[in-house]
C-alpha positions as CSV (number, residue, x, y, z in Angstrom):
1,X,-17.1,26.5,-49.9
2,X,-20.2,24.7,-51.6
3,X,-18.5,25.1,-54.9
4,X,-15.3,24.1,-53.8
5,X,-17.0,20.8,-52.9
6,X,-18.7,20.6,-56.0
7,X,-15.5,20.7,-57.9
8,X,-13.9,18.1,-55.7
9,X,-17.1,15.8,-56.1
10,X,-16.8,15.9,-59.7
11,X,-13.0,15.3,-59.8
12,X,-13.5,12.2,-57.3
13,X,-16.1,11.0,-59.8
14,X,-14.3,11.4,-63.1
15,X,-11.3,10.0,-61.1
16,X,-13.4,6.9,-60.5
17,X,-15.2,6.5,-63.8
18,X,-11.3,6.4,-65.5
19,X,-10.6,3.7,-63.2
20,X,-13.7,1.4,-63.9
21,X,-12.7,2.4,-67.8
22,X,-9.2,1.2,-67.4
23,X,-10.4,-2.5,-65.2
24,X,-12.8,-2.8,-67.8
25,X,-10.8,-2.6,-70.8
26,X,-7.9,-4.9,-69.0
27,X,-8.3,-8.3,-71.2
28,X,-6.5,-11.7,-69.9
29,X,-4.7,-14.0,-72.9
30,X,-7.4,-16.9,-73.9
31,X,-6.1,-19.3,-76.2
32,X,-7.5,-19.9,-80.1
33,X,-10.6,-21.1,-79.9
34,X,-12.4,-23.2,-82.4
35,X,-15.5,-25.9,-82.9
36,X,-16.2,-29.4,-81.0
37,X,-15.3,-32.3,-84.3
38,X,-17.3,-34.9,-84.5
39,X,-14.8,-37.4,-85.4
40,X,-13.0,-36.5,-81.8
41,X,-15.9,-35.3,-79.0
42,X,-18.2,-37.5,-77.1
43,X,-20.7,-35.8,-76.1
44,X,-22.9,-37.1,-72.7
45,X,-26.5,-37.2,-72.3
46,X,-27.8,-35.0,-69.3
47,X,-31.0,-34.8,-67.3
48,X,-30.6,-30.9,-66.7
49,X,-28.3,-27.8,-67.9
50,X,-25.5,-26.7,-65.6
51,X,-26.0,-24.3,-62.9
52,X,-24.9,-20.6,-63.7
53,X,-20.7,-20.2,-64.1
54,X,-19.3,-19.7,-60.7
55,X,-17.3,-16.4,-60.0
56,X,-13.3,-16.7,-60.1
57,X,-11.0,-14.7,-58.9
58,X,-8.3,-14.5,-61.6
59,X,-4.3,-15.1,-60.4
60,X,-1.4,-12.8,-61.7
61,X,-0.2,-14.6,-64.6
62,X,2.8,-16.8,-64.5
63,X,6.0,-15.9,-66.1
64,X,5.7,-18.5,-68.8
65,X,5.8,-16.5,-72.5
66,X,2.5,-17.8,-74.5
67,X,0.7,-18.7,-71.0
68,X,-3.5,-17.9,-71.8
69,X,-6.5,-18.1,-69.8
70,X,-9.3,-20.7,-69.7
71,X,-11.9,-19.9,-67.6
72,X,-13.7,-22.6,-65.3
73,X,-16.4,-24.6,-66.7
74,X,-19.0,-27.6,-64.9
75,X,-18.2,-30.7,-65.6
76,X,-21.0,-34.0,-65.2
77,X,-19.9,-36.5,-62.6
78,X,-22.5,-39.1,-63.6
79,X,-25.8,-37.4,-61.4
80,X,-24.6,-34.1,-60.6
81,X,-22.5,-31.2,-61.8
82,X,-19.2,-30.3,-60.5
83,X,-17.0,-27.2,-60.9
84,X,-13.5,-27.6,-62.3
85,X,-11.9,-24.1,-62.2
86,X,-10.2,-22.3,-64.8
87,X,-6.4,-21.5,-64.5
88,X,-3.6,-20.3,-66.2
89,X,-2.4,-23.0,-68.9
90,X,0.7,-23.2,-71.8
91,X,-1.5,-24.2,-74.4
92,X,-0.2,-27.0,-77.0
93,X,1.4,-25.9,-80.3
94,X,-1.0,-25.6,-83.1
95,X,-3.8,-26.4,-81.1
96,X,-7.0,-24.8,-80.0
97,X,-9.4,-25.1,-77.0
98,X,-13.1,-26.1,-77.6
99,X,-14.6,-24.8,-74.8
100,X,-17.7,-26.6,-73.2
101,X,-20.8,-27.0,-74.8
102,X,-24.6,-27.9,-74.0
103,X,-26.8,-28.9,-77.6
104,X,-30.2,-29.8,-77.4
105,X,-31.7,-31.8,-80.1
106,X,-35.0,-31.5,-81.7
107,X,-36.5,-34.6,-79.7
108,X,-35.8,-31.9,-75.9
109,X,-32.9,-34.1,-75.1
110,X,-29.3,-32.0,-73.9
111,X,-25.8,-33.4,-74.9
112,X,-22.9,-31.9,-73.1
113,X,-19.1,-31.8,-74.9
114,X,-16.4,-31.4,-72.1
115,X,-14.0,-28.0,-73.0
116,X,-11.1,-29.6,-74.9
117,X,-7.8,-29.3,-76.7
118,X,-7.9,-30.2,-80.5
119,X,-5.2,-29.9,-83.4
120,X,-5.8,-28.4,-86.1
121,X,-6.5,-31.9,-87.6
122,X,-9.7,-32.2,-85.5
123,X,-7.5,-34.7,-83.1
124,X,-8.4,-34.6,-79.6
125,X,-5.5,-33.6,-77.6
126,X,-4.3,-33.6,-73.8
127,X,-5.1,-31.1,-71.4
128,X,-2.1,-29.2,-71.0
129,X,-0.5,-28.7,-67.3
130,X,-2.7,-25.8,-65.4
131,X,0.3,-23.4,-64.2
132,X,-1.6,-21.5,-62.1
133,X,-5.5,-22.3,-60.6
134,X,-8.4,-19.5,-60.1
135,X,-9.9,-18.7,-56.5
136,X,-13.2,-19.0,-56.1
137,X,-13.0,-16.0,-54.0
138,X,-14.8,-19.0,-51.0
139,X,-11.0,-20.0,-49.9
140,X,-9.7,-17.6,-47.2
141,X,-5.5,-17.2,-47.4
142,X,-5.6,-16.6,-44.3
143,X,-5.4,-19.5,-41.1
144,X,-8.4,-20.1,-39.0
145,X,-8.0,-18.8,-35.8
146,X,-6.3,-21.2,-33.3
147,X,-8.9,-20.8,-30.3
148,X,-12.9,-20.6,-30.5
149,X,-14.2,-16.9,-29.7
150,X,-14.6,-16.4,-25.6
151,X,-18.0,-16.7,-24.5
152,X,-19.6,-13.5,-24.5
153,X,-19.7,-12.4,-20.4
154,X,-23.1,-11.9,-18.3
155,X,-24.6,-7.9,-18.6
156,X,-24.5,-6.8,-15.2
């Protein structure tokens, strides 16, 4: 009986390392990357780094052919960071996506350069349509319940 278990214990496990194998080597379509051009990218002065990359919870991808990937990024608002999520986009033709970038110089000062769509000509280009937004896994699909819990009742 002990070795019966055994053998099912290490089936179960090789079962379960295949399927963190296959998750991991699943790999969503990102879009040609490339460098920030001077000519085109204004880059901010900031008082302090971003905060960490928030986790997203990627959506099924749309049916659009040549749809990619770009994941979320911070943004500066002026004093503060704020998240702008990454979604499913239809990237524009012959272009390629910058994504963000925090540089500081020799003097301790940080620049920040916005993620951003250039052509190959170092133009800077419009964001294209997002098709599709991430979750941040914080949003709940599902309604709030219409009436508060009841009160929990006296122990007799």
């Amino acid at each position: 009986m002990v070795g019966a278990l055994r053998l099912i214990g290490k089936r179960a496990s090789l079962f379960a390392c295949a399927l963190g194998i296959a998750a991991c080597g699943t790999r969503l379509p990102v879009p040609t990357t490339g460098p920030h051009p001077a000519s085109s990218t204004t880059y901010v002065d900031i008082p302090f780094p971003p905060p960490p990359a928030r986790v997203e919870v990627v959506p099924p991808p749309p049916p659009d052919p040549g749809a990619v990937w770009v994941d979320g990024e911070w943004a500066w608002q002026g004093k503060h960071w704020n998240w702008q999520p990454g979604g499913w986009v239809l990237p524009p033709a012959g272009a390629y996506f910058a994504p963000w970038l925090v540089y500081r110089l020799d003097d301790g000062r940080l620049l920040f350069a916005p993620g951003a769509w250039h052509a190959k000509t170092g133009e800077r280009l419009q964001n294209p349509v997002v098709l599709d937004v991430a979750r941040n896994g914080l949003q709940e699909d599902t309604p709030a319940p219409a009436e508060p819990p009841a009160a929990p009742g006296k122990a007799p």
